[in-house]
C-alpha positions in Angstrom: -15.5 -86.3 71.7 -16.5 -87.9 68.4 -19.0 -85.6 67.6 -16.3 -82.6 67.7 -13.5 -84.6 65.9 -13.9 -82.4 63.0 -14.0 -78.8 64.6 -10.2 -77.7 63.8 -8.7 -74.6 63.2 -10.0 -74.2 59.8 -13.7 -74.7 60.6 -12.9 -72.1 62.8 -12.0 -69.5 60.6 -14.4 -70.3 57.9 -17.0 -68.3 59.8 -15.2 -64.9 59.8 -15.0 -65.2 56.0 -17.1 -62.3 54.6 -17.5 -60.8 58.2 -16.0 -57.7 59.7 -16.5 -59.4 62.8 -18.1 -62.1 64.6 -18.6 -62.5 68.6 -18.0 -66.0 70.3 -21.9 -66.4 70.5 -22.1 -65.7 66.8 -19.2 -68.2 66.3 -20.2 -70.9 68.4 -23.5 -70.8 66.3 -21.9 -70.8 63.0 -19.6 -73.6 63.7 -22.8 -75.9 65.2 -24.6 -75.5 62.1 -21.4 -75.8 59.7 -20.0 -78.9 61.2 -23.9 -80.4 62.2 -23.0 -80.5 66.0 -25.4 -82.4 68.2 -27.1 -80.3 71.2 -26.0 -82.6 73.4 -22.8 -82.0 72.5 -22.5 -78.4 72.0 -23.9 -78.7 76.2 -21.3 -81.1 77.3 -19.6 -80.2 80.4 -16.7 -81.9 81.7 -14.1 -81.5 84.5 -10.5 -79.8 83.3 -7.6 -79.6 85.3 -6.2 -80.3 88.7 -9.1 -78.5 90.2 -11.3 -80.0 88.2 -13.9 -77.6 87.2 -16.2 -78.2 84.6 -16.1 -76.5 81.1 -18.1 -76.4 78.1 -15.7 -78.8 76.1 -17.1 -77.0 72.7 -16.3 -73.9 73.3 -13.1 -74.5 75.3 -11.9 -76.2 71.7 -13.0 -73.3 70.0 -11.5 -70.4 71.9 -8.2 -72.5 72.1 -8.2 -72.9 68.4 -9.2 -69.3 68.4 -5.6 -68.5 70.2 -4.1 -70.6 67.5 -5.3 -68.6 64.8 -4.4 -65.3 66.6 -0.9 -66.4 66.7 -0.7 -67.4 63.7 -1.7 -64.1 62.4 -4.9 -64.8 61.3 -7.1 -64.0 63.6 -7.3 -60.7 65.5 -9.1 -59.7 69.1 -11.7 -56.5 68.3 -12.8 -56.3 72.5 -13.5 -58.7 74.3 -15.5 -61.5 73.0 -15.3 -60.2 69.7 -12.8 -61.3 67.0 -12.0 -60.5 63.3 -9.9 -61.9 60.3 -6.2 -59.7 60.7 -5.3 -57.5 57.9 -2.7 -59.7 56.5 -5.1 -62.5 56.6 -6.9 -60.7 54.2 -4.3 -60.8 51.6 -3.6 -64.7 51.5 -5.3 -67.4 50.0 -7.4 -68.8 52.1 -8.4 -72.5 51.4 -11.7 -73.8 51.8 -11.5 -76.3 55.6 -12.4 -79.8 54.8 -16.3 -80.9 54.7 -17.1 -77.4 54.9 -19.3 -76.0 51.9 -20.1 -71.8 52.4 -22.1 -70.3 49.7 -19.9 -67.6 48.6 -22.8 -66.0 45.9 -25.4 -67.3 43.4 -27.9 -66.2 41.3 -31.0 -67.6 39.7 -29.3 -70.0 37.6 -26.5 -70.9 39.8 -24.3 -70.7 42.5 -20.3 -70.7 43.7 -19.5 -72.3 46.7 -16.2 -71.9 48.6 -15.3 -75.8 49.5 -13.5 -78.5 48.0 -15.1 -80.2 45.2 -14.5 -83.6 47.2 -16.6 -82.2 49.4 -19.5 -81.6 47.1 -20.1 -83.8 44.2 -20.1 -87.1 45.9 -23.0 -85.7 47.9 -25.2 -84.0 44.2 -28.8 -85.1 44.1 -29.3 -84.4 40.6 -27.5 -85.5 37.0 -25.3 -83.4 35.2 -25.0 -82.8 31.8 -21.4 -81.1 31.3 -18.8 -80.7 33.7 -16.4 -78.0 31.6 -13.0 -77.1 33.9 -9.4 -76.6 33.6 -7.8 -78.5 36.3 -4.5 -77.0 37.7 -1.8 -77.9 35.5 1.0 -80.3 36.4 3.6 -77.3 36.3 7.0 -78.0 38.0 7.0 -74.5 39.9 4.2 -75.0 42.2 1.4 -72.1 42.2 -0.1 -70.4 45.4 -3.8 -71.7 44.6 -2.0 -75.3 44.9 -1.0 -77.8 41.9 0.0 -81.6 41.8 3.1 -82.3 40.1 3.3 -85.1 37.3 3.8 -88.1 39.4 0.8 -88.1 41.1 -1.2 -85.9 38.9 -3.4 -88.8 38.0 -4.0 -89.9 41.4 -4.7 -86.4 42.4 -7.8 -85.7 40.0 -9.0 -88.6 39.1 -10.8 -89.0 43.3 -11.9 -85.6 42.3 -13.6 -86.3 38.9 -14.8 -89.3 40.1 -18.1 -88.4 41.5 -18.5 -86.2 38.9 -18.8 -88.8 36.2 -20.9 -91.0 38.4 -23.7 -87.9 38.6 -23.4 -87.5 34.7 -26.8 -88.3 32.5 -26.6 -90.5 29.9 -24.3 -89.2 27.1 -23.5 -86.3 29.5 -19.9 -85.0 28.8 -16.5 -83.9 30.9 -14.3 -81.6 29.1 -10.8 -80.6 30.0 -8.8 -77.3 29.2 -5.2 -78.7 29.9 -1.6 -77.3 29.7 0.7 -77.7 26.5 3.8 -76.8 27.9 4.2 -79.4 30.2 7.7 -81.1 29.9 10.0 -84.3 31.4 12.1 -83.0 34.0 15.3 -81.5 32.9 14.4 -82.0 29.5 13.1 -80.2 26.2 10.9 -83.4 25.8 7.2 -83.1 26.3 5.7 -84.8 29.1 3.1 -87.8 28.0 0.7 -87.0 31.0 -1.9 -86.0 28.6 -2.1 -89.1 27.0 -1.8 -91.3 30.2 -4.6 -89.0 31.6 -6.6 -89.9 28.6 -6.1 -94.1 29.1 -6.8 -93.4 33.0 -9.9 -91.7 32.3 -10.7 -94.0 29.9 -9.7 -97.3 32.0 -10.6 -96.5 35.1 -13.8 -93.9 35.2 -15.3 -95.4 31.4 -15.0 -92.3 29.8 -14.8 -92.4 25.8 -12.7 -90.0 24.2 -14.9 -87.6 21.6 -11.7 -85.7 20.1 -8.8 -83.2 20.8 -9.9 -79.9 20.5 -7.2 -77.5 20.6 -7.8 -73.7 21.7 -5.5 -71.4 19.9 -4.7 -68.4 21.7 -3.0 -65.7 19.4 -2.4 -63.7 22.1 -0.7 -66.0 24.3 2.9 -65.1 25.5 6.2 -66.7 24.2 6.9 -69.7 25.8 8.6 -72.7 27.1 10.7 -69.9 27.3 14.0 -71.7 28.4 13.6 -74.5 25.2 12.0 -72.0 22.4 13.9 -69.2 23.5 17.1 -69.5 25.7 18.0 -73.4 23.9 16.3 -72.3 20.6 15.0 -76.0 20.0 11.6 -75.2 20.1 9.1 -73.1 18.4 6.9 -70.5 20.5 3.3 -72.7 21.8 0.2 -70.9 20.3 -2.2 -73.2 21.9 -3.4 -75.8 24.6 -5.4 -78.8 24.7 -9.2 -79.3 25.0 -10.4 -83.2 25.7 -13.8 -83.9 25.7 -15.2 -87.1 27.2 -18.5 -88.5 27.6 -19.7 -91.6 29.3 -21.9 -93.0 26.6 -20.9 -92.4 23.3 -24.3 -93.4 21.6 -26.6 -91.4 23.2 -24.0 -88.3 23.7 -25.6 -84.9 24.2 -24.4 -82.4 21.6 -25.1 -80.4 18.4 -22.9 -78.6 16.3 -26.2 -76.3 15.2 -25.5 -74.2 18.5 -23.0 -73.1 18.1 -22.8 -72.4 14.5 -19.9 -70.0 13.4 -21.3 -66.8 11.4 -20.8 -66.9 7.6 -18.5 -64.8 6.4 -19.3 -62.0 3.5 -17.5 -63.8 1.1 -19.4 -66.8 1.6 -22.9 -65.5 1.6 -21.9 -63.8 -1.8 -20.6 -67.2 -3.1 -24.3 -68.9 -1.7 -26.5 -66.1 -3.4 -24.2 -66.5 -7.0 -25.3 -70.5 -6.6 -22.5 -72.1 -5.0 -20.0 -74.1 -7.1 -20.4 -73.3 -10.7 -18.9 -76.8 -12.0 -18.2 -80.6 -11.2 -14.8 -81.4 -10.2 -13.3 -84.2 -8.2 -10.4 -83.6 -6.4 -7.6 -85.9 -4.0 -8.4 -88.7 -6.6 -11.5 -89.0 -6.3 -12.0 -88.6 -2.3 -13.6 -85.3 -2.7 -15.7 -84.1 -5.0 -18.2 -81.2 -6.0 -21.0 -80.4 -8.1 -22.7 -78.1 -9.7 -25.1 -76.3 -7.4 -23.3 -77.4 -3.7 -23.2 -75.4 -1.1 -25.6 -73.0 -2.5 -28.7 -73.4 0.2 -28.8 -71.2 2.8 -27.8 -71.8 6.0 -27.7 -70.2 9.7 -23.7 -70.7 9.6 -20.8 -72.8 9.2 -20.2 -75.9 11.3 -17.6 -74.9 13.2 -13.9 -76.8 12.9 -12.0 -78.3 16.0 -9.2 -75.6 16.1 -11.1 -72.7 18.1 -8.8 -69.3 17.7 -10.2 -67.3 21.0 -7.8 -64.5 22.5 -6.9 -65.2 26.2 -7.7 -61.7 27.1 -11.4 -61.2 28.4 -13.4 -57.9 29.0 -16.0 -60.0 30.9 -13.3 -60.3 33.1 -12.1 -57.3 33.8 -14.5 -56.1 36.1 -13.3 -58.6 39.0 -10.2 -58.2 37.9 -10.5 -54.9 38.8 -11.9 -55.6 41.7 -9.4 -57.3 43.3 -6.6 -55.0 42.3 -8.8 -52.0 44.0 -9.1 -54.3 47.0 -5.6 -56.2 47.7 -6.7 -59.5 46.7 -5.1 -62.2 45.1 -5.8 -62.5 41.0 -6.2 -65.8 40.1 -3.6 -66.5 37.5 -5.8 -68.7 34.5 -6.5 -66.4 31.7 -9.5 -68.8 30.1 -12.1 -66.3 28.2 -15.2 -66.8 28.7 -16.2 -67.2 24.9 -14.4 -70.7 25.3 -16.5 -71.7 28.0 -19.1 -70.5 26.2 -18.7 -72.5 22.8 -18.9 -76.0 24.8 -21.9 -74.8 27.2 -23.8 -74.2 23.5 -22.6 -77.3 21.9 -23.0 -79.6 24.8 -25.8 -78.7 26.9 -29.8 -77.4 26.6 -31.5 -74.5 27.6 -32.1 -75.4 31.9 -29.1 -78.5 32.1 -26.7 -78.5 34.9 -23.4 -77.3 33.8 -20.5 -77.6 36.7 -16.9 -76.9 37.4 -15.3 -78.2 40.3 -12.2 -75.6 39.6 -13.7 -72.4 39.5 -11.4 -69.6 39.5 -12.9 -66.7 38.0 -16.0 -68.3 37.6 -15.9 -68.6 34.1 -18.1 -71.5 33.4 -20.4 -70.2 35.7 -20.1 -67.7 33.8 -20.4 -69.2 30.4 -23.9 -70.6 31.6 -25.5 -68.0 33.2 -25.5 -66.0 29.8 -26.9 -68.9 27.4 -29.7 -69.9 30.2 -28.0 -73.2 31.7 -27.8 -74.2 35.6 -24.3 -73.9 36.4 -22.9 -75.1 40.1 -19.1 -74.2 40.2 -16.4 -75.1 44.0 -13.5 -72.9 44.7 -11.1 -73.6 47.3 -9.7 -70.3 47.6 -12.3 -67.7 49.2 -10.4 -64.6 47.5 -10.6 -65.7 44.2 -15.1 -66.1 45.0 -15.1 -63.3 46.0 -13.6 -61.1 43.0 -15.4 -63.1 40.9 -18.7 -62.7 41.9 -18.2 -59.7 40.5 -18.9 -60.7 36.7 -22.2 -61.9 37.8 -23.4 -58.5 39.4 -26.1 -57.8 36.7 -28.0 -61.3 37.0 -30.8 -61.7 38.0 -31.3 -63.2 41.6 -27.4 -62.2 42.9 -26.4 -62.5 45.9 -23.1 -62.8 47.6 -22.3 -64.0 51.4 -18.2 -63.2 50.9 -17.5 -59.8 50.8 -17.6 -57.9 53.8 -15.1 -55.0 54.2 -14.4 -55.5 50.6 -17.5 -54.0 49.7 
């Protein structure tokens, strides 16, 4: 039947996320308001074999997909009419099904869903003002959360920014946390995908480039390990890329006042003596000072387009935690929250929408929830939700659907 073309296996197990257990008649409920099943259909009967008795053809399709899932491993029989996620189950990634959004927790300002972001943007009734997110890099080892290789990066997240960009406001922004180390196959060379990326995004979705930020991680480990230091022809990478994009240059939302870095003690002291104490002109002439500059207080330094932020994150620790206590997966991205943070202050207003449609740990949910901003963040993976909702315990209006024996 057309109206139960979309009830698979994975809308079946959807349900039991969160749940120590669910009976059929909790199930079959579940799955009529996840999938929007007509009554009539969740009432057909229909004759089934060579004795041709009639069966409920919805709940014939679920118990057989039910059986699937149970030999697969996934599912497990409690008693009789009553089934659970299996143990093992519990320890896998387990991806969102398709056209299936679950709220896995939220809070006052925001919430995470477990879904694909395909799933959810196309359908947003309201404008966004920053979409901050660090896509899955184009690595040539595939990870377990999923990642397209080179060749078809671009066609692979461009369909997923696209509705995106077309909820953005006027001068609303996209910015991108991409890898460095990304490399021709076979080769010490580095891969250009970042700057075909940049044209596609450009060409194809009318984004405007705003500049190149680049987030230097002190901490970060050495690496490309094989070219910098098995073949020795490169030097150790101290930093990746941050591109940030908006769709109407003119009228682009942003203010370097908030996010202002804090003035050292040597240059208050240098402000209170009067600033510079003479004239000079320096570079032949292209910069010069006088007398008096820089001597009127300020709330802080602009800050400069090379932002040195640590990988390692106490906010995170607490899911990380979490999910070491409780067998689950840790998602491997390292981004700190005070990144996310820095672009949520320069590039949004107290109340905006801020969105991710790669969540992992959260962080720009995150990022938003503690400077006051809206935040709506998609997840594919249900493990990763549901350690991260820890980080968001203390805000006000949590809640969280996903945790179940976890707990």
């Amino acid at each position: 039947m057309e109206d139960l073309k979309n009830l698979s296996a994975e809308a079946v197990m959807a349900p039991f996320v969160g749940r120590d257990t669910l009976t059929n008649r909790e199930l079959f409920q579940q799955l009529a308001l996840q999938l929007d099943i007509p009554e009539a259909a969740l009432e057909a009967r229909a004759p089934v074999g060579k004795a041709g008795k009639a069966y409920n053809l919805f709940e014939r399709r679920v118990r057989w997909h039910q059986q699937t899932l149970k030999h697969l491993g996934v599912l497990e029989r409690v008693e009789r009419g009553t089934w659970r996620l299996s143990g093992e189950a519990k320890k896998e990634l387990t991806p969102a099904p398709r056209r299936a959004v679950l709220l896995a927790f939220s809070t006052d300002l925001g919430c995470a869903l477990w879904a694909n972001a395909e799933d959810v943007f196309s359908g947003l009734g309201e404008q966004i003002t920053l979409a901050f997110t660090s896509p899955p890099y184009p690595l040539a080892k595939q990870r377990a959360y999923g990642n397209a290789d080179q060749a078809s990066y671009i066609d692979w997240l461009l369909p997923i920014l696209e509705p995106i960009v077309a909820h953005l406001r006027p001068g609303g922004n996209v910015v991108l946390n991409l890898g460095n180390d990304i490399f021709e196959p076979g080769s010490p060379a580095r891969s250009l995908y970042l700057e075909r990326l940049t044209l596609a995004l450009h060409d194809k979705l009318g984004l405007h480039l705003m500049e190149r930020f680049v987030w230097h991680n002190p901490t970060k480990p050495p690496g490309p390990v094989q070219w910098a230091s098995i073949r020795r022809v490169h030097h150790n990478t101290a930093y990746e890329h941050v591109l940030w994009f908006t769709n109407e240059p003119a009228l682009v939302i942003a203010d370097n006042r908030r996010c202002l870095r804090e003035h050292t003690d040597k240059h208050r002291r240098f402000m209170d003596a009067g600033g510079v104490q003479q004239y000079a002109r320096y570079a032949g002439g292209a910069y010069t000072v006088r007398e008096g500059s820089f001597s009127a207080p300020t709330d802080g330094a602009i800050a400069r387009n090379v932002l040195t932020i640590p990988h390692r994150d106490p906010d995170q620790q607490p899911a990380r935690d979490f999910a070491a206590r409780h067998g689950l997966p840790a998602h491997p991205a390292l981004m700190p929250v005070r990144l996310a943070e820095h672009f949520v202050r320069f590039l949004s207003e107290v109340g905006d929408l801020i969105v991710d449609p790669f969540g992992g740990w959260a962080t720009t949910g995150r990022g938003a929830e503690l400077h006051g901003r809206r935040w709506l963040v998609t997840e594919r993976c249900r493990e990763y939700l549901i350690a991260a909702a820890q980080r968001f315990r203390g805000a006000p209006g949590f809640e969280t659907s996903m945790e179940g024996t976890y707990a």
